[in-house]
C-alpha positions as CSV (number, residue, x, y, z in Angstrom):
1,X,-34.7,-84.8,-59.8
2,X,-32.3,-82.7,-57.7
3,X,-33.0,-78.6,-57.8
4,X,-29.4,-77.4,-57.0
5,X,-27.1,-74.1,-57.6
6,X,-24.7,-75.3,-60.1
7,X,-22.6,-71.8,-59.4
8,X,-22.2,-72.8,-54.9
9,X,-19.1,-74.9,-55.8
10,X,-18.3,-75.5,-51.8
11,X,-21.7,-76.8,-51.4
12,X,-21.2,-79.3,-54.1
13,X,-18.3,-80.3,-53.7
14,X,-18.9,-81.7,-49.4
15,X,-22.6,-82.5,-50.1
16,X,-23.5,-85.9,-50.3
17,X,-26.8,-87.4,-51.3
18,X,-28.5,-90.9,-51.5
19,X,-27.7,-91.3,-55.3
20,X,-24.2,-90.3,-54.7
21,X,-21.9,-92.7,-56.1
22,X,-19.3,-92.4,-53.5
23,X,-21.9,-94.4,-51.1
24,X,-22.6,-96.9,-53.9
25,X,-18.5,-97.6,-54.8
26,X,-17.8,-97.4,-50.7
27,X,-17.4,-101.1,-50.1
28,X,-15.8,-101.6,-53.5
29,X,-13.1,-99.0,-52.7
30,X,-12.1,-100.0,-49.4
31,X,-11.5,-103.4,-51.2
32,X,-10.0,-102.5,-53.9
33,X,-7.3,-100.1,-51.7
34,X,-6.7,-103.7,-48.8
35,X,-5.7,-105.4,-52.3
36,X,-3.9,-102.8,-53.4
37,X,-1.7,-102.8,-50.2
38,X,-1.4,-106.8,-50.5
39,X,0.3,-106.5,-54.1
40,X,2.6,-103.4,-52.9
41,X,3.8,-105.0,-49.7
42,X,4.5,-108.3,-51.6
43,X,6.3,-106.2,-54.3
44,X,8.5,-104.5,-51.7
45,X,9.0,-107.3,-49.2
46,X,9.0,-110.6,-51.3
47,X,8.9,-109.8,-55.4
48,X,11.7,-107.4,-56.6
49,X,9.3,-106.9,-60.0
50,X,11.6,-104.9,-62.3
51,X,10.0,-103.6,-65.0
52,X,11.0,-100.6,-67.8
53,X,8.6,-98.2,-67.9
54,X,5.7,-100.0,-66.3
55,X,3.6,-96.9,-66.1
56,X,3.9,-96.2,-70.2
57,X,0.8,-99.5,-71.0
58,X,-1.8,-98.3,-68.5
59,X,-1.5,-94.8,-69.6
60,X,-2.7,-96.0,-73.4
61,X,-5.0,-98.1,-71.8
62,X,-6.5,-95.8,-69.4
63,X,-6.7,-93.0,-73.0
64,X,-8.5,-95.9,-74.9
65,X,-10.7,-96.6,-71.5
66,X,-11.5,-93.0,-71.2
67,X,-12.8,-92.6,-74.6
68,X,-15.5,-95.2,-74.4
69,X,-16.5,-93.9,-71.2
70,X,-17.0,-90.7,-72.7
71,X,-19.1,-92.5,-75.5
72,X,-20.8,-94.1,-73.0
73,X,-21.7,-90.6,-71.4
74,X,-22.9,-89.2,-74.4
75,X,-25.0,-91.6,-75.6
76,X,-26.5,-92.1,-72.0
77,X,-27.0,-88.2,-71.9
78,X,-28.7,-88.2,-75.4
79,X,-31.6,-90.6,-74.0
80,X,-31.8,-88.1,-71.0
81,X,-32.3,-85.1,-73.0
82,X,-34.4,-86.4,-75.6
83,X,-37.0,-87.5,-72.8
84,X,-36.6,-84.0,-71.6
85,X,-37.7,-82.9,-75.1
86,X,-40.8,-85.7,-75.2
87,X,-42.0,-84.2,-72.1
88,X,-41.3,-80.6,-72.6
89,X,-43.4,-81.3,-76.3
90,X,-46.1,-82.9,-73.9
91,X,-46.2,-79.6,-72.1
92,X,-46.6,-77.4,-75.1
93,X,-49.0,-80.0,-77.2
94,X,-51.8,-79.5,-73.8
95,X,-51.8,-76.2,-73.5
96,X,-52.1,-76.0,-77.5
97,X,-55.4,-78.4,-77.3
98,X,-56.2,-77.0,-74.3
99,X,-56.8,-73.4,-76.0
100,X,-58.3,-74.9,-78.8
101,X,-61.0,-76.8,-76.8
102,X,-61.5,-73.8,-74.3
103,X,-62.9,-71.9,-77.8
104,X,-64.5,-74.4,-79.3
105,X,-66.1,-76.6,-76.6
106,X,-68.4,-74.3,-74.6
107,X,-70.4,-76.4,-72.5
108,X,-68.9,-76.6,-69.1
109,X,-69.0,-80.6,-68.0
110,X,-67.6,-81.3,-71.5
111,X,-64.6,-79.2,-71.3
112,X,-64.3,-80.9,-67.8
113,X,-64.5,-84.1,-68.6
114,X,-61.6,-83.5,-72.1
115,X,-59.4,-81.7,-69.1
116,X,-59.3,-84.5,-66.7
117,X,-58.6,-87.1,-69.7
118,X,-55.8,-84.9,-70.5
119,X,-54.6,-84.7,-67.4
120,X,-54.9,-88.8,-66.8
121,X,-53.5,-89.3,-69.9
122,X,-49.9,-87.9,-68.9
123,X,-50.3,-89.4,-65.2
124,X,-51.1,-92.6,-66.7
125,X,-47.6,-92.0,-68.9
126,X,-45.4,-90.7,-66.5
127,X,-46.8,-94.5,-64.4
128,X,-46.6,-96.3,-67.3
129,X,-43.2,-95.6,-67.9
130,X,-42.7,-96.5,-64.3
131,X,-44.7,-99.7,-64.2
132,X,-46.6,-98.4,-61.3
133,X,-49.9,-97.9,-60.7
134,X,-51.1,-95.1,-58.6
135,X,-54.9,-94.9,-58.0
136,X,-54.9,-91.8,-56.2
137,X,-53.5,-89.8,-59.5
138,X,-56.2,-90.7,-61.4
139,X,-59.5,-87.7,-61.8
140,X,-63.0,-89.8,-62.1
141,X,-64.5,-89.0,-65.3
142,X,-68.0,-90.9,-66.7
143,X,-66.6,-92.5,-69.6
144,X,-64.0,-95.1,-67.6
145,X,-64.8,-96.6,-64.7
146,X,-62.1,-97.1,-61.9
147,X,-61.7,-100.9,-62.2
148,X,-61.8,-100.4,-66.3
149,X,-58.5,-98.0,-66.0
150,X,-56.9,-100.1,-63.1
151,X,-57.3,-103.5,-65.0
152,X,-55.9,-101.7,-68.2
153,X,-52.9,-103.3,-69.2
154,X,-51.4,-100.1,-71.5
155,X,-53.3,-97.4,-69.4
156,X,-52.7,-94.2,-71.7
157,X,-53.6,-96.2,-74.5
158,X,-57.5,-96.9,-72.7
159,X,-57.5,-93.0,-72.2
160,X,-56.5,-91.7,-75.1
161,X,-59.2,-94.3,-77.0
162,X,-62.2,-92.5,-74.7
163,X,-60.5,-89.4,-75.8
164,X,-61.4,-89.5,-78.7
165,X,-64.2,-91.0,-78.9
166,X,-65.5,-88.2,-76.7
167,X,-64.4,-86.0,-79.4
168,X,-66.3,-88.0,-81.8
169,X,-69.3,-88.1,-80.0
170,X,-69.4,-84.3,-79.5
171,X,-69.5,-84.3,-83.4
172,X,-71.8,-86.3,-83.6
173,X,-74.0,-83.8,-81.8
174,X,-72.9,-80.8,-83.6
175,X,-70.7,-79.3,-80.4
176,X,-67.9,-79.2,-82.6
177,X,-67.2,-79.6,-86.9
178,X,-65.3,-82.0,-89.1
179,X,-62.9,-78.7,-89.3
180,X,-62.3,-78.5,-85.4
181,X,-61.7,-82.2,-85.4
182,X,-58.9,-82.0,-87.7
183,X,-57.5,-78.9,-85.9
184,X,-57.4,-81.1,-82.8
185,X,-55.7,-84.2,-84.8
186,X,-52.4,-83.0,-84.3
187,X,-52.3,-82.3,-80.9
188,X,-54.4,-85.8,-80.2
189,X,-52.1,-87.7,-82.3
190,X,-49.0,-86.3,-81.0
191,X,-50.1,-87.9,-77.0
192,X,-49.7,-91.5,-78.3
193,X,-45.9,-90.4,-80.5
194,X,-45.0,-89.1,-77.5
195,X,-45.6,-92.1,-75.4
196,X,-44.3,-93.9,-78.3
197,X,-41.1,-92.3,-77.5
198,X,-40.9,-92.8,-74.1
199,X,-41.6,-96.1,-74.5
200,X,-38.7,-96.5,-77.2
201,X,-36.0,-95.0,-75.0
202,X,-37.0,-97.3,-72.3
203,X,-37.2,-100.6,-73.7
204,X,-34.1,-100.0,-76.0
205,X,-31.1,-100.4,-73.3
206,X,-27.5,-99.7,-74.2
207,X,-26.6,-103.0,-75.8
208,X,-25.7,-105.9,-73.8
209,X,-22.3,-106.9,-74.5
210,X,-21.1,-103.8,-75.1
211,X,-22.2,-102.8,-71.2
212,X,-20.3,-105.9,-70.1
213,X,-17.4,-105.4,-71.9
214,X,-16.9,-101.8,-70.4
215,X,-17.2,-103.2,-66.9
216,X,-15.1,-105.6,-67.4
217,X,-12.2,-102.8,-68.7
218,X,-12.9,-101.0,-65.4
219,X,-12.5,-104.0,-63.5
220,X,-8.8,-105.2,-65.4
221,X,-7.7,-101.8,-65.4
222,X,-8.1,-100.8,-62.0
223,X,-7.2,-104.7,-60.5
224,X,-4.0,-104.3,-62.5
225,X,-2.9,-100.7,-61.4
226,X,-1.3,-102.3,-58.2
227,X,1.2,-104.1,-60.2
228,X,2.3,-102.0,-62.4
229,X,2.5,-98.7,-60.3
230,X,3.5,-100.3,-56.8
231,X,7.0,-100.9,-57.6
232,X,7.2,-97.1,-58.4
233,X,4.7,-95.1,-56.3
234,X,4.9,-97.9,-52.9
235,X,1.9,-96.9,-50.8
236,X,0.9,-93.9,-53.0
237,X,-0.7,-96.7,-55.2
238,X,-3.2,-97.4,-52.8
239,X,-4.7,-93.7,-53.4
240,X,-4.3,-94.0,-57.1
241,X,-6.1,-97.4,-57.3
242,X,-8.6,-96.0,-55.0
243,X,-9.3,-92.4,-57.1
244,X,-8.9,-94.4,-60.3
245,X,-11.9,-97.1,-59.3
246,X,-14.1,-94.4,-57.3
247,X,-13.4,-92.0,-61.3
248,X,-14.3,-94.5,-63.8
249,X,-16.8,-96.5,-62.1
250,X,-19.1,-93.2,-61.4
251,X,-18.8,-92.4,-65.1
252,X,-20.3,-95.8,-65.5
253,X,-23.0,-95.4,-62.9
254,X,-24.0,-92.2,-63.8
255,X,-24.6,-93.1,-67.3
256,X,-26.5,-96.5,-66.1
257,X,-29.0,-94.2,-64.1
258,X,-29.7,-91.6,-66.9
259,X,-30.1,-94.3,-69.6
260,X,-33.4,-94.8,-68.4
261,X,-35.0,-91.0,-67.5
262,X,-38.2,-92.0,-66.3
263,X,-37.7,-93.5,-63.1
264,X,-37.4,-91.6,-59.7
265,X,-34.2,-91.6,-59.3
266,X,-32.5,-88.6,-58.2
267,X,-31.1,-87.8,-61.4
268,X,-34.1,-88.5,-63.4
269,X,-36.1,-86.4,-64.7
270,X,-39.2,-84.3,-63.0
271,X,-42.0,-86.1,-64.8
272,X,-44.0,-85.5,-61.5
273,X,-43.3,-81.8,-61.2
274,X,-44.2,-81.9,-65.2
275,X,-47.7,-83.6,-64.6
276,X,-48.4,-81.2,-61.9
277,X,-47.5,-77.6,-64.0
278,X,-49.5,-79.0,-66.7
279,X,-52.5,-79.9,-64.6
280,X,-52.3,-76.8,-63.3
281,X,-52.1,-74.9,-66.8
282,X,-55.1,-76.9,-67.8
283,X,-57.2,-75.8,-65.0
284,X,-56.4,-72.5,-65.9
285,X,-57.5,-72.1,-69.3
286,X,-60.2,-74.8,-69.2
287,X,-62.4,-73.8,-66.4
């Protein structure tokens, strides 16, 4: 994720980035403004189009256009920010079992081994909702071997079992009571809904045909501005064809890369810089 001063306008406005879309719709503008120039010379030079009011169509259009794009933002952004609040409630749910554990556990390799569980749990996530594996983000612990986690098909899934089983086991040797285990529930059973929700807002993309359909508006919209607004605005259509394309196809782009908040896109969000504060936190009030 980008760490930026939304108030330095200036900066904003002549900085470009690798997730900029102005790099992305480059080649497609430059095309769009030679054809753009084709139509209005041929208007000019070889087809006396007439036509009353031939602005008065694309401006309804371009109202309707802009109101699905504006859907399509929102419901993009609503996937965003709910991951945001999935892994702000990871956050808060280990440091909660964290505190609990660092009371009630008081032997010192058992409340290292439930810390590094914890901690490979959300690295496991954060990968898993990647579909990467990373070997070197994963803390040894006793109760899974390395080629048992790396031949895991739904990693968090094999740690959050030996999580509680660990749990159990301490139990079972009178560490901890039946009371402290279903203190701890909540916390343990909120890992896997959490991941459950991650794994909802990934798999679920914005439906099919509608994301065709939009694309296809933006295409007919902008390839017919040239016809309508050359006989008009001559050469001045080539900039309007131009701004119009480089306007609504960013709104679409945006929305594409924010649909699906766990990647590492630029725009994504910090899931890395999340699984490092929280490791961190747990060191703290575990050891």
């Amino acid at each position: 994720m980008v760490t930026y001063n939304p108030k330095d306008w200036i900066k904003l406005i002549i900085q470009f980035h690798k997730s900029d879309t102005f790099r992305t719709l480059f080649f497609s503008m430059i095309c769009f403004g030679i054809y753009a120039g084709i139509i209005v010379y041929l208007e000019k030079n070889y087809f006396q189009i007439t036509l009353k009011n031939p602005t008065v169509m694309h401006s309804i259009l371009g109202f309707v256009l802009s109101m699905l794009l504006v859907f399509r933002t929102n419901t993009a952004y609503d996937r965003w920010w709910e991951g945001r609040k999935i892994w702000g409630s990871m956050v808060n749910n280990s440091r909660n079992i964290a505190f609990k554990l660092s009371s009630i556990v008081t032997l010192k390799s058992d409340r290292e081994e439930l810390k590094n569980l914890i901690v490979n749990y959300l690295y496991s996530t954060k990968n898993h909702l990647r579909n990467k594996y990373v070997q070197d983000e994963f803390v040894p612990v006793k109760s899974i071997t390395m080629s048992e986690f790396a031949d895991a098909p739904h990693k968090p899934n094999l740690i959050a079992k030996h999580l509680v089983k660990k749990l159990f086991v301490l139990n079972q040797n009178k560490v901890i009571t039946g009371e402290h285990l279903i203190i701890l529930n909540e916390e343990l059973k909120s890992f896997t809904d959490n991941c459950g929700a991650c794994e909802r807002i990934k798999n679920t993309p914005i439906p099919y045909s509608y994301n065709i359909f939009l694309k296809k508006m933006i295409f007919l919209y902008c390839i017919t501005l040239p016809l309508f607004f050359g006989g008009e605005y001559g050469y001045v259509t080539i900039a309007i064809t131009i701004i119009v394309l480089y306007v609504f196809a960013s709104i679409e782009l945006i929305a594409e890369e924010i649909e699906d908040p766990f990647g590492e896109d630029e725009n994504d969000l910090p899931t890395d810089d999340i699984c490092g504060r929280i490791k961190n936190n747990l060191n703290e009030i575990l050891n």
